[in-house]
BADOTOR-498035 format. One record per residue (C-alpha): residue number from 1; x, y, z; residue in one letter. Coordinates in steps of 0.2 Angstrom, whole numbers, plus 5000, padded with zeros to 4 digits. Layout:
# residues N
 resi    u    v    w resn
  NUM    X    Y    Z    a
...
This chain:
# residues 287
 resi    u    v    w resn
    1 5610 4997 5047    x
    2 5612 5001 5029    x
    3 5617 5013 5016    x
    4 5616 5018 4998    x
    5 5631 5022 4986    x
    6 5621 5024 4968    x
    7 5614 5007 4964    x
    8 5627 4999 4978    x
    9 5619 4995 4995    x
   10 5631 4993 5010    x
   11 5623 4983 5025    x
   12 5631 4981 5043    x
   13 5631 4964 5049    x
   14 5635 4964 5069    x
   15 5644 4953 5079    x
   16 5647 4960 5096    x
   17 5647 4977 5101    x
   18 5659 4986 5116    x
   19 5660 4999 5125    x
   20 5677 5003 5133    x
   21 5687 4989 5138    x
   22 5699 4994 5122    x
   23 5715 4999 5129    x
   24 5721 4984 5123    x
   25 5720 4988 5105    x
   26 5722 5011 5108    x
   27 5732 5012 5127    x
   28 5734 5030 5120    x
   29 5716 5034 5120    x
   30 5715 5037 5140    x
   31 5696 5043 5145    x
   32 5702 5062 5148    x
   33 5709 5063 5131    x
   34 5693 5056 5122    x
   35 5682 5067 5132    x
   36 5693 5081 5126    x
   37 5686 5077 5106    x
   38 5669 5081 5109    x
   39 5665 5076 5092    x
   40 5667 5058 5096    x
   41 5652 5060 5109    x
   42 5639 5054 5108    x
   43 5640 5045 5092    x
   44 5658 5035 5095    x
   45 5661 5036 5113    x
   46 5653 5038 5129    x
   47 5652 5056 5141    x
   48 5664 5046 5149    x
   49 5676 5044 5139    x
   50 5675 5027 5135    x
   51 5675 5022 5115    x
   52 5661 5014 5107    x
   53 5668 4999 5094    x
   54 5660 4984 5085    x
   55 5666 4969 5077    x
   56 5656 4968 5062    x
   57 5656 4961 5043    x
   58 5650 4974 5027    x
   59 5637 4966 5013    x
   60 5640 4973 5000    x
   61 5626 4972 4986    x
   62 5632 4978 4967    x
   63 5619 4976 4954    x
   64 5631 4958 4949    x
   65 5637 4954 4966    x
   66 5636 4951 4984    x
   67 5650 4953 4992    x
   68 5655 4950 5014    x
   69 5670 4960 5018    x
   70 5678 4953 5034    x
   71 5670 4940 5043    x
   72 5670 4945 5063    x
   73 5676 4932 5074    x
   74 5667 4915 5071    x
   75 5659 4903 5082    x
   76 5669 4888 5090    x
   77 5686 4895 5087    x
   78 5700 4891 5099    x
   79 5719 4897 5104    x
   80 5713 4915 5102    x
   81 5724 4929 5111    x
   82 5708 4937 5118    x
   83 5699 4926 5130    x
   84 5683 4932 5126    x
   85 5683 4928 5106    x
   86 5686 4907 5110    x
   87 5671 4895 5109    x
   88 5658 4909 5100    x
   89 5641 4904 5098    x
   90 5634 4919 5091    x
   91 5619 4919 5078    x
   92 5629 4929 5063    x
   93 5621 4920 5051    x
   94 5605 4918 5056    x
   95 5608 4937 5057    x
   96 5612 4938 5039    x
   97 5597 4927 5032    x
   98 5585 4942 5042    x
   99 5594 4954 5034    x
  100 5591 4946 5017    x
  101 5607 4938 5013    x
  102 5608 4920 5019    x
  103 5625 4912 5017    x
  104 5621 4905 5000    x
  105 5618 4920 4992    x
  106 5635 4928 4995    x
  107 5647 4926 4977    x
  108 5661 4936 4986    x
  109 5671 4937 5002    x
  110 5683 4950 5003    x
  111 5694 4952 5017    x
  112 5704 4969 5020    x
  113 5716 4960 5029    x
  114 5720 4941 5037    x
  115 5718 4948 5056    x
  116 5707 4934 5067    x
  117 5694 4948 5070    x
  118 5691 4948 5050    x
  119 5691 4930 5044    x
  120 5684 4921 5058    x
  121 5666 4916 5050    x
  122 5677 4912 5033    x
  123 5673 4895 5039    x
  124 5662 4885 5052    x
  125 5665 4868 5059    x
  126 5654 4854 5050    x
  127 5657 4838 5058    x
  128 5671 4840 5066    x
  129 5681 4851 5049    x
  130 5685 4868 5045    x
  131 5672 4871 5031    x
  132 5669 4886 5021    x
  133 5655 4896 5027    x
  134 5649 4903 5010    x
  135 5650 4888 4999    x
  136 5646 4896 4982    x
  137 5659 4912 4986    x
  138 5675 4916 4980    x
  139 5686 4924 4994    x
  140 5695 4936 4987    x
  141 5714 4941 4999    x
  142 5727 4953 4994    x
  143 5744 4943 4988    x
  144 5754 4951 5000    x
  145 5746 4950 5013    x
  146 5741 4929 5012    x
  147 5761 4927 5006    x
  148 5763 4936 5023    x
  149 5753 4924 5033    x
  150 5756 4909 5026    x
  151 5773 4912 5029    x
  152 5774 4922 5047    x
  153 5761 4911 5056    x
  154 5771 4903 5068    x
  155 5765 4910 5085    x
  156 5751 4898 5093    x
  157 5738 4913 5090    x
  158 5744 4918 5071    x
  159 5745 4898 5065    x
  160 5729 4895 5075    x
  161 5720 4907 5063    x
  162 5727 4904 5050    x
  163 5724 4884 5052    x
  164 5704 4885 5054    x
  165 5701 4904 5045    x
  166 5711 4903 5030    x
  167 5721 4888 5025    x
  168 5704 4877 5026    x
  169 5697 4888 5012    x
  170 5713 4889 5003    x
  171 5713 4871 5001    x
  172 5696 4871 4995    x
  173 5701 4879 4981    x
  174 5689 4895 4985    x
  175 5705 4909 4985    x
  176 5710 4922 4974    x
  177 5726 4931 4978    x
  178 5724 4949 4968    x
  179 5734 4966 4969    x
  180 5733 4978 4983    x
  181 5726 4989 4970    x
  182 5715 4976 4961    x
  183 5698 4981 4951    x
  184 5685 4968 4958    x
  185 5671 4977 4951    x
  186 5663 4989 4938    x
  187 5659 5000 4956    x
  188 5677 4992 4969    x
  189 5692 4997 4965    x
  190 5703 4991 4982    x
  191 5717 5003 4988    x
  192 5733 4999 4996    x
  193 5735 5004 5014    x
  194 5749 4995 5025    x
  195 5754 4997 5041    x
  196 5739 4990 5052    x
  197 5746 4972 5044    x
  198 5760 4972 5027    x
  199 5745 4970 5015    x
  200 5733 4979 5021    x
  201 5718 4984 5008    x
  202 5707 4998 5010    x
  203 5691 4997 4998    x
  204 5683 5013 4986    x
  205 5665 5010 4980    x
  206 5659 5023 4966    x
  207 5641 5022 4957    x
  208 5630 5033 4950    x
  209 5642 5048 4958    x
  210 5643 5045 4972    x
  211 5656 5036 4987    x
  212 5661 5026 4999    x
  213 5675 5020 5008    x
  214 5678 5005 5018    x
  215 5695 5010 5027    x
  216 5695 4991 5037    x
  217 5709 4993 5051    x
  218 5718 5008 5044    x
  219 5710 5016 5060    x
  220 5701 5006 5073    x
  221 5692 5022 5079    x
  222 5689 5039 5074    x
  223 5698 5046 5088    x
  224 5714 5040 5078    x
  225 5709 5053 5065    x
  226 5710 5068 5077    x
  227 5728 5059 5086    x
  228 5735 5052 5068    x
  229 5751 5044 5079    x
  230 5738 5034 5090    x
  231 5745 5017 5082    x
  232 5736 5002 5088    x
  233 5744 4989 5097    x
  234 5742 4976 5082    x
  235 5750 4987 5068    x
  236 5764 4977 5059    x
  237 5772 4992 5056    x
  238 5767 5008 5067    x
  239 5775 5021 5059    x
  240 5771 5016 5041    x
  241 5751 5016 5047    x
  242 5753 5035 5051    x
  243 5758 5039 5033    x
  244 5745 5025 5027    x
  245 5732 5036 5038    x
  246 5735 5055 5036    x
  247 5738 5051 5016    x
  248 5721 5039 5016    x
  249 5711 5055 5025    x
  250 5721 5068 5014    x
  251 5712 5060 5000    x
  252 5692 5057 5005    x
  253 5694 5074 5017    x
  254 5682 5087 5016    x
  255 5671 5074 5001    x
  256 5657 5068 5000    x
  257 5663 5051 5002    x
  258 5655 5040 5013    x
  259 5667 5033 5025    x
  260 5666 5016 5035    x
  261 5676 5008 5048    x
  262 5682 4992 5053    x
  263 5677 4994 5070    x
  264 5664 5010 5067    x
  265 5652 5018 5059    x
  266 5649 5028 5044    x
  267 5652 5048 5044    x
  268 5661 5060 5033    x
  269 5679 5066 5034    x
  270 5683 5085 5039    x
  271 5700 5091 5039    x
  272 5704 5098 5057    x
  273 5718 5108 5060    x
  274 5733 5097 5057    x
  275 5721 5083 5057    x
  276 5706 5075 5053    x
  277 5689 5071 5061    x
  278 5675 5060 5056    x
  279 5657 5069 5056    x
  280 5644 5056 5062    x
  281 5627 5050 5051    x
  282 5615 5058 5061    x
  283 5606 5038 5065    x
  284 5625 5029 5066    x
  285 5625 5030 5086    x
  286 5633 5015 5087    x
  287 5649 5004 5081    x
């Protein structure tokens, strides 16, 4: 699946896809109460209430650059707090290659956030090391948000991500740290938007006059739109991402932005009520 923003084409590159199973991540977002946004249906969620979610990376093709941001899960990761997501042997980048971008031809990797659902293919495991996947990319993380990590990983989960997603391509001399507000492009500017983690980094593409938004995690699912307080279980700082969200809608509401989630698909943003809703791409059934 892919988009055009001016001359910049944004390609989703899946992992896995789920439906239901996500109470882990929104336990506010009960079956009834999705049923009761009917705009989520059929596009994000189920008849039954159930909510439609993918783990997935975003190519990004200026006319200079290629760019991932996030990279999914990863293949033969361990010490992952979800049972499922250990020992992956997915064909991500033999999905790439069809897609036209084989590893080799990516210069960027961007990553919204260090969460171990967005950095997992930063590195694959080469005889017996943590290597970078990309090896002619520079991977670009926000300051904060590494300084964060590298200094708060000391849960078996968190050090475990951080030992075979991001330190192995740290001490490859691959990273840049930049602003939450850096300008990595003529056509990406990213925006600060903490809350889902402490430097979290939401990213604006303008070409030609026309938009798009990559929002990462500052929403895992649309429904959080309509129910702004619906904080997921894994934000650093719950009552910060409901400011971060309602001021991050506010903004793109009622534009023609194009706007794409972490875990979701592309629509637009209407103002509803008090709140927000996202209007669904008529072909984006999925994610």
């Amino acid at each position: 699946m892919s988009w055009t923003v001016g001359k910049v084409k944004i390609t989703k590159i899946v992992e896995m896809e789920t439906v239901g199973s996500t109470r882990f991540i929104l336990p506010q977002a009960t079956n009834d109460k999705i049923q009761q946004l009917p705009w989520l249906i059929p596009h994000f969620a189920t008849e039954e209430g159930r909510l439609r979610m993918s783990v997935h990376s975003l190519v990004v093709e200026t006319p200079t650059q290629r760019i991932v941001v996030d990279t999914c899960i990863g293949n033969d990761k361990q010490g992952r707090k979800v049972p499922t997501w250990n020992h992956l042997n997915n064909p991500f980048l033999e999905t790439m290659t069809a897609a036209g971008y084989p590893a080799d031809s990516i210069d960027t990797v961007l990553c919204t956030h260090l969460h171990v659902d967005h950095v997992g293919w930063n590195t694959r495991l080469s005889d017996g090391k943590w290597m970078p996947t990309f090896p002619n990319a520079r991977y670009v993380f926000g300051k904060t948000e590494y300084d964060y990590w590298a200094a708060h990983s000391d849960s078996d989960e968190h050090k475990a991500v951080f030992d075979d997603s991001v330190r192995p391509v740290v001490e490859a001399g691959r990273v840049d740290l930049v602003a939450s507000d850096h300008k990595l492009c003529d056509e990406i500017t990213l925006i600060p938007t903490p809350g889902h983690s402490p430097g979290h980094m939401s990213i604006h593409i303008v070409s030609e006059g026309e938009s798009a938004l990559l929002t990462g995690d500052v929403a895992h699912h649309p429904c959080q739109m309509a129910h702004l307080d619906w904080s997921s279980n894994f934000d650093s700082n719950p009552v910060q991402s409901i400011g971060t969200r309602r001021d991050l809608f506010s903004r793109f509401a009622d534009t023609p932005t194009l706007v794409i989630g972490g875990h979701f698909s592309a629509g637009h943003i209407k103002r509803d009520g008090t709140a927000f809703r996202l209007e669904a791409l008529q072909h984006a059934v999925s994610g």
